[in-house]
matplotlib code that plots the C-alpha trace (Angstrom):
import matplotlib.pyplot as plt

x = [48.1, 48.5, 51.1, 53.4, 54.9, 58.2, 60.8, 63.9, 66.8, 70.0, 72.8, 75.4, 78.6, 78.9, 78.9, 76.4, 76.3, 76.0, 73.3, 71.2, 71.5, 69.7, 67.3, 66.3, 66.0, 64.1, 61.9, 61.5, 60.1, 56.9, 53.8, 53.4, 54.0, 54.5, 57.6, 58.8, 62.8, 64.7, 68.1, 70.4, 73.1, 75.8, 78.2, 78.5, 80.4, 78.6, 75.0, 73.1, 71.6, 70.9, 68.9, 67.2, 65.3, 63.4, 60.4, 57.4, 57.6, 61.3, 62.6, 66.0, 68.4, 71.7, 74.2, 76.4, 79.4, 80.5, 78.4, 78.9, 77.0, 75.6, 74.5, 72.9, 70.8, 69.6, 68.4, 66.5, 65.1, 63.6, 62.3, 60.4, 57.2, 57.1, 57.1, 59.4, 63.2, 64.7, 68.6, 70.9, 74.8, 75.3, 73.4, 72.7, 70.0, 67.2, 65.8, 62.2, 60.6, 62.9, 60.4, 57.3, 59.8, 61.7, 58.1, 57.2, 60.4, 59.8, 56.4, 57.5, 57.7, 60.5, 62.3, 64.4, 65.7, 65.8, 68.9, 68.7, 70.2, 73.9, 72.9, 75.4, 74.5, 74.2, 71.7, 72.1, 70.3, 71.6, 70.7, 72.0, 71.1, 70.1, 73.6, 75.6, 75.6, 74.9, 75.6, 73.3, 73.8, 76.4, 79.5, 77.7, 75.2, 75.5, 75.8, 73.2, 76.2, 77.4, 73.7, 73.2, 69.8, 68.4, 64.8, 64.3, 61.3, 61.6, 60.8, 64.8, 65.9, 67.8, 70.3, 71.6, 73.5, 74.9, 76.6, 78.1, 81.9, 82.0, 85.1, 83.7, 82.0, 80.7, 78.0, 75.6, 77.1, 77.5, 73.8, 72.7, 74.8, 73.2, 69.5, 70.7, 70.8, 66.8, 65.3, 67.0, 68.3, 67.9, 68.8, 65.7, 66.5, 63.7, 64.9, 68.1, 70.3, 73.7, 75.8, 75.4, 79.1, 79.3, 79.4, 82.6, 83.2, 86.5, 86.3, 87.6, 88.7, 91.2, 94.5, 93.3, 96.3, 96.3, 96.3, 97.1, 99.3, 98.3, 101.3, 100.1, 102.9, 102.3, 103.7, 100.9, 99.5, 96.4, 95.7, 91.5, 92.8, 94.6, 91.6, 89.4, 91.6, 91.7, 87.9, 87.6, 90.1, 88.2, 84.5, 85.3, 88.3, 86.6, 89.9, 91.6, 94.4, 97.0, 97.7, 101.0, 100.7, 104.6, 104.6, 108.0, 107.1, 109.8, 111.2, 109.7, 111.6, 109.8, 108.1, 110.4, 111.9, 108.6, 106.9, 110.2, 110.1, 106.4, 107.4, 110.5, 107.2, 105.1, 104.6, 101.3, 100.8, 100.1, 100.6, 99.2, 100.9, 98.2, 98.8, 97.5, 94.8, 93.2, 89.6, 88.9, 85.6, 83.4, 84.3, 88.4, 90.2, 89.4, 89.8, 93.4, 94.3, 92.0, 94.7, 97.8, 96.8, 96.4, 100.1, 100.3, 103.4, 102.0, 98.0, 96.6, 92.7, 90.5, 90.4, 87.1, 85.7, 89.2, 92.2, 93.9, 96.8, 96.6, 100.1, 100.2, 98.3, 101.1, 98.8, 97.4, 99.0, 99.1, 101.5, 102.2, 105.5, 107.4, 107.4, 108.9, 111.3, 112.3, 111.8, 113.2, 116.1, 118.4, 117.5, 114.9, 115.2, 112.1, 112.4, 115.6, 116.7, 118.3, 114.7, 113.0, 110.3, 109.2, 110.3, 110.5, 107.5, 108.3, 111.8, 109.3, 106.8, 110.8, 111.8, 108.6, 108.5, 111.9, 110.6, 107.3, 105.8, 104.0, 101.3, 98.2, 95.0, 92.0, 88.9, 86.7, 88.6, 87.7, 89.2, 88.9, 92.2, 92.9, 95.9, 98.7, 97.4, 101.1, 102.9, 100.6, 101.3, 101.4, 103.8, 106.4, 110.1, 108.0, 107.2, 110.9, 112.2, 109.7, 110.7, 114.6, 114.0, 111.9, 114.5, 117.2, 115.1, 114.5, 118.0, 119.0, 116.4, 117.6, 120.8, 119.2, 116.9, 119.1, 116.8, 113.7, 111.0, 108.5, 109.5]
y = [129.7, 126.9, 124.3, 123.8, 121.1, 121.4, 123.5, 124.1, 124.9, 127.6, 127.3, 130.7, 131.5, 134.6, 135.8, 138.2, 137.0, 133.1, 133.5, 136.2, 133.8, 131.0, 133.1, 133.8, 130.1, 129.9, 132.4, 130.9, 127.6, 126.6, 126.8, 123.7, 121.9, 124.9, 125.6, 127.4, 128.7, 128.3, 130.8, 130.0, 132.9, 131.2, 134.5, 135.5, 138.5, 140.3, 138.8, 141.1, 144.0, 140.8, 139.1, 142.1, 142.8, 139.6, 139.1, 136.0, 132.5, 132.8, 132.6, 134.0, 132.7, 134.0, 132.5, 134.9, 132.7, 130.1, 127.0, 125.4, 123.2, 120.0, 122.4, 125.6, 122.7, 121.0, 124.4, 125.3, 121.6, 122.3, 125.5, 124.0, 123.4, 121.4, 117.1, 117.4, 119.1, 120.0, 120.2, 122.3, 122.0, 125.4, 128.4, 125.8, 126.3, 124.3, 124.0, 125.7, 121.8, 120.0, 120.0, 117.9, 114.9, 115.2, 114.6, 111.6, 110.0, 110.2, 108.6, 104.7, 103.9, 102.3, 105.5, 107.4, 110.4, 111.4, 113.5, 116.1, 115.6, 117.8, 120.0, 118.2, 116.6, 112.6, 110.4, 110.2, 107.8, 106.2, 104.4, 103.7, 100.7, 100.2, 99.1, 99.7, 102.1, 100.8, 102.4, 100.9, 101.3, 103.1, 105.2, 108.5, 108.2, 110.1, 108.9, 110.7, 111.1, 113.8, 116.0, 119.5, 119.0, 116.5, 115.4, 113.6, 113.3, 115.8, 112.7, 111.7, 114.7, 112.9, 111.9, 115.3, 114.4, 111.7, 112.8, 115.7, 114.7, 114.5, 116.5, 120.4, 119.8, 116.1, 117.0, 115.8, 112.7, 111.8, 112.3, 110.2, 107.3, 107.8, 108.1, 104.5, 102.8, 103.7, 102.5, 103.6, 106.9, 107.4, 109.3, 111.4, 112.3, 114.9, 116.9, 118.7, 121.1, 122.8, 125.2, 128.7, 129.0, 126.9, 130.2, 131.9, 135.3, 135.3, 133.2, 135.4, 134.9, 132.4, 134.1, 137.7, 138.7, 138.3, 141.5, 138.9, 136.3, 134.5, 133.0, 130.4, 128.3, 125.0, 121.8, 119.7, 121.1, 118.0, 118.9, 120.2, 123.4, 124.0, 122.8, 125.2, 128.5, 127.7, 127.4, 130.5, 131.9, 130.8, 132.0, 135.0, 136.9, 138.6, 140.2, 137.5, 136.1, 133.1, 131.2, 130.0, 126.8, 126.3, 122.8, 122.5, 119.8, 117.3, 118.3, 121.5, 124.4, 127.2, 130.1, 132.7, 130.2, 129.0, 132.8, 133.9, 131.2, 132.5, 135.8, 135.5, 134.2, 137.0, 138.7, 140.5, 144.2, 142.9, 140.1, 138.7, 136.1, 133.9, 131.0, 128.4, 128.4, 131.6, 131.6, 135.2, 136.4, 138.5, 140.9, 141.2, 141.9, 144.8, 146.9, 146.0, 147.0, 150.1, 150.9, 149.7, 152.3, 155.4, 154.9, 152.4, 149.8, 146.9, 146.0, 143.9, 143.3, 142.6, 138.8, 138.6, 135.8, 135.1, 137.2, 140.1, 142.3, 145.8, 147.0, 143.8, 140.7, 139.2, 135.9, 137.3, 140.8, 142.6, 144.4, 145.8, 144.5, 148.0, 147.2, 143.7, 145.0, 148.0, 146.1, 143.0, 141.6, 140.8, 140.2, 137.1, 137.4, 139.5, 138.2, 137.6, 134.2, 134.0, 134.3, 131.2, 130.5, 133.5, 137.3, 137.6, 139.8, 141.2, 142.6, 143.9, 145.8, 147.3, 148.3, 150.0, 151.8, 153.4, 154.7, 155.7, 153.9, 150.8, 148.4, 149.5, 147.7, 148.1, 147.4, 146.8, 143.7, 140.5, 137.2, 134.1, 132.6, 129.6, 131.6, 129.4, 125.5, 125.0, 126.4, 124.3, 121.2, 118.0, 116.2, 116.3, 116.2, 119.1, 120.7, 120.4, 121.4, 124.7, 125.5, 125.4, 127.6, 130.2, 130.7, 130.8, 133.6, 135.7, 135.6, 136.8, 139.3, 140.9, 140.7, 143.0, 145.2, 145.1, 148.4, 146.8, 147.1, 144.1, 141.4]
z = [86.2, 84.0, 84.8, 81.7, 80.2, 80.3, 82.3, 80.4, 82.4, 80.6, 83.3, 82.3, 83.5, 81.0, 77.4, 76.6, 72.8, 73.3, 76.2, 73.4, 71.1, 73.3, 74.9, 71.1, 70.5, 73.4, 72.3, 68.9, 69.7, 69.1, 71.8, 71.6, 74.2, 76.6, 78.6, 81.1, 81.4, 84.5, 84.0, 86.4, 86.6, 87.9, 89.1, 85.7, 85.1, 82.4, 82.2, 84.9, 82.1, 79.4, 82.2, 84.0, 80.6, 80.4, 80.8, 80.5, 81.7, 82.7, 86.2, 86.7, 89.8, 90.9, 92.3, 94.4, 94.0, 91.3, 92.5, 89.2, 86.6, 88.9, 91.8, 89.8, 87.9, 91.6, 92.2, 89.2, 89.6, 93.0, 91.4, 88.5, 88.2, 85.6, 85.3, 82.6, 82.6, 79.9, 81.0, 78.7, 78.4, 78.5, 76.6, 73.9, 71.3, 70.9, 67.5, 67.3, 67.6, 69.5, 72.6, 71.1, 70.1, 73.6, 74.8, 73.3, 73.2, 77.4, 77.5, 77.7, 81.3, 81.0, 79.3, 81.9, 79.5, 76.3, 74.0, 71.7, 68.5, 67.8, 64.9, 62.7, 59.4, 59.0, 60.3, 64.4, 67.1, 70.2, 73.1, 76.5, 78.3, 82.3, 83.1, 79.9, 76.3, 73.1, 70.1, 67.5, 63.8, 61.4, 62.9, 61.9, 64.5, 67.7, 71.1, 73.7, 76.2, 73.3, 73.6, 74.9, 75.6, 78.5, 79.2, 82.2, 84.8, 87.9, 89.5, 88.7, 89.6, 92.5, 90.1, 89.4, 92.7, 92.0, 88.8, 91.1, 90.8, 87.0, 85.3, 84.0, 80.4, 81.3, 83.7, 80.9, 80.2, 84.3, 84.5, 81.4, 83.5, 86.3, 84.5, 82.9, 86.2, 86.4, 82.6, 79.0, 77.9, 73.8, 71.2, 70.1, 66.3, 65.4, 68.6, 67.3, 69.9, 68.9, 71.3, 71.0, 70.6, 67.1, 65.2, 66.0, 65.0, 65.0, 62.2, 59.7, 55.5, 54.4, 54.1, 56.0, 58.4, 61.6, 64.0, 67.6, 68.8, 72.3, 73.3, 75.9, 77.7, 79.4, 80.9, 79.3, 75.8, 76.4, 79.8, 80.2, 81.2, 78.6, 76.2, 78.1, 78.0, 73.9, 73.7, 75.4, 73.0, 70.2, 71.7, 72.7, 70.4, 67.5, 65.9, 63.8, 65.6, 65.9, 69.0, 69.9, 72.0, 73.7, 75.5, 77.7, 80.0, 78.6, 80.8, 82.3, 81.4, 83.8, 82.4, 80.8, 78.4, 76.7, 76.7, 75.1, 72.3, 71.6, 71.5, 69.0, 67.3, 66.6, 63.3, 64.5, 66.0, 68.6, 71.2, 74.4, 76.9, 79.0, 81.8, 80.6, 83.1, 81.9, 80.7, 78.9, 78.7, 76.1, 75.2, 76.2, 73.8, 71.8, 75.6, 75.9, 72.1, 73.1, 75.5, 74.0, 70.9, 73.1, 74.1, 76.9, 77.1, 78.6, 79.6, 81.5, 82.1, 85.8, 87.2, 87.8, 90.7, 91.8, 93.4, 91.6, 91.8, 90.7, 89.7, 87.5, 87.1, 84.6, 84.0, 81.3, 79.8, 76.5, 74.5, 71.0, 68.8, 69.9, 73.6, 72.8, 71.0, 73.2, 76.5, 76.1, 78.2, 75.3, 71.7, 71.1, 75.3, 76.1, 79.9, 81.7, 81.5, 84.6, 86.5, 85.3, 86.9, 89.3, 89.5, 85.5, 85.6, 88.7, 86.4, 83.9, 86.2, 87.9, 84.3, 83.2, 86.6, 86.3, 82.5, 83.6, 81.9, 84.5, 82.7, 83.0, 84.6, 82.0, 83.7, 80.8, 80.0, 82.3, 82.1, 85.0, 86.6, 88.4, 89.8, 88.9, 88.5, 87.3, 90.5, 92.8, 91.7, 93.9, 91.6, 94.6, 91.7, 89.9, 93.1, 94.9, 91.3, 91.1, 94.9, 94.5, 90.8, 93.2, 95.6, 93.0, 91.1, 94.2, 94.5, 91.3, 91.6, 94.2, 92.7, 89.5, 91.8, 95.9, 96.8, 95.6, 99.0, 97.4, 96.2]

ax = plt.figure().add_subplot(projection="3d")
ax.plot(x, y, z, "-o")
ax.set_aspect("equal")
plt.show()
């Protein structure tokens, strides 16, 4: 078997359409030179069927836990058999030529990686030099820290270590410093990469309603987290929808306050309330409103990779604009003020219990959780402050509920 050129390496957390949509890309590029695709499944959630079904120059590794983005591309590095690796940020997609110029751009000696081109319009070079980045040119170019496709040698693959304590979403960048301290990392312009999640469906007209409101509190509205729980928002919701961003960190106000605010918010059908820590996945939503339209009061979906409670996983639950109204503390009040930070949706589960009506798990729907960034903070006034709220909401919980068994 002939050795090929290049081995391109996909590492996937999840989302059945944007890996498609790159294994398509993959499949459209040209023979020339020829590759080989390294998947790395990283404990993904929904990909198993997708990547079963393939066939061809593609190897396919698992990871039975979440190793993340530095470690599942060490291990499809030590799998290739290629000189060349081809390093994508994600399920990205390659233009059909992007290879050839990736190719040469590598051949100097001196040359220790070369990035893909964002598939945005404007002219776009860069260049990074042993010890420093330059950024040659006009301010419409592109630096190669901003690719999401890397060439390097397997020879460097050494570095992928060394970039392992970069932040979630700058893997890529890490690396291109470390591939600096060996010879230059440029900007290859003919080799043009975009990520499979530029398109989003949920897209929909100017001006058409909206049928969801995600109410998201926070204590930090520029946080990552909070970044990353709105770009899963944005890949993966297909219905059109609003999102309702309440940031009560000055000072912090607890957690029934800000999710109240959102909800005297809503003019939709339909309205979900998410820590801010919650990454949904493909395919969520339209489960849940599934649910809520065959009669159910409150929904919540499966935490996948992460702990989960059955009877209610109130991180991230669903519910239609009747149940506000009809279940809410007091008017504008949908929790009970008087249980701030904890216990509020333990007084919700209580309620719907004594109607018979409890929320209702819907498997179908999956979402990731960090269970509760917020609460485990080691800011130690926020920490004291959340610890006195805690025992003053069990308190007045057990006030509203005295023969409730768990609390």
């Amino acid at each position: 078997m002939t050795m090929a050129d290049v081995s391109v390496i996909v590492h996937l957390e999840g989302g059945r359409e944007r890996t498609r949509r790159c294994l398509e890309a993959l499949a459209a590029l040209e023979e020339e030179p020829t590759f080989e695709a390294i998947l790395v499944d990283d404990a993904s959630p929904d990909l198993g069927e997708l990547l079963a079904g393939l066939s061809g120059d593609v190897k396919v590794l698992r990871n039975e836990r979440r190793e993340g983005f530095i470690a599942s591309a060490q291990r499809a590095a030590a799998a290739a058999s290629s000189e060349t690796l081809v390093l994508l940020r994600g399920p990205a997609l390659l233009a059909p030529d992007a290879l050839a110029p990736l190719l040469k751009a590598l051949e100097p000696p001196n040359r220790a990686a070369a990035a893909a081109t964002p598939d945005v319009d404007g002219p776009k070079t860069g260049h990074i030099g042993r010890l420093s980045a330059h950024r040659p040119g006009t301010a419409t170019e592109v630096h190669p820290t901003a690719t999401h496709a890397l060439a390097f040698r397997r020879t460097d693959a050494e570095c992928l270590g060394d970039a392992a304590g970069a932040a979630p979403g700058y893997e890529l960048a890490a690396i291109c410093t470390e591939l600096a301290r060996r010879g230059e990392v440029l900007g290859a312009p003919a080799a043009l990469a975009a990520p499979a999640g530029a398109a989003v469906a949920a897209r929909q007209a100017p001006g058409e309603r909206a049928e969801l409101t995600i109410v998201v509190p926070t204590l930090d509205a520029t946080a990552p987290r909070v970044r990353g729980c709105l770009a899963a928002i944005a890949a993966n919701t297909t219905a059109p929808h609003q999102v309702v961003i309440v940031d009560n960190g000055s000072p912090p106000q607890g957690f029934t306050a800000p999710v109240n605010a959102g909800l005297r918010a809503v003019d939709t059908p339909y309205a979900v309330v998410m820590n801010d820590d919650v990454e949904v996945l493909e395919g969520w939503w339209e489960p849940l409103r599934a649910a809520l339209d065959e009669g159910a009061s409150v929904v919540f979906p499966r935490t996948v990779e992460g702990a989960m409670r059955e009877d209610f996983a109130a991180w991230c639950f669903a519910l239609g604009a009747p149940t506000i109204a009809e279940m809410s503390h007091a008017p504008g009040e949908f929790f009970d003020p008087a249980l701030r930070v904890w216990f509020q949706d333990t007084d919700l589960l209580v309620r719907l219990r004594a109607i018979g009506r409890p929320p209702q798990l819907v498997t179908d729907s999956h979402i990731r959780h960090a269970l509760s960034a917020t609460v485990r903070t080691e800011d130690p006034a926020l920490r004291a402050w959340i610890d006195r709220m805690i025992a003053a909401d069990k308190a007045a919980f057990l006030r509203k509920h005295p023969t409730a068994l768990s609390v």
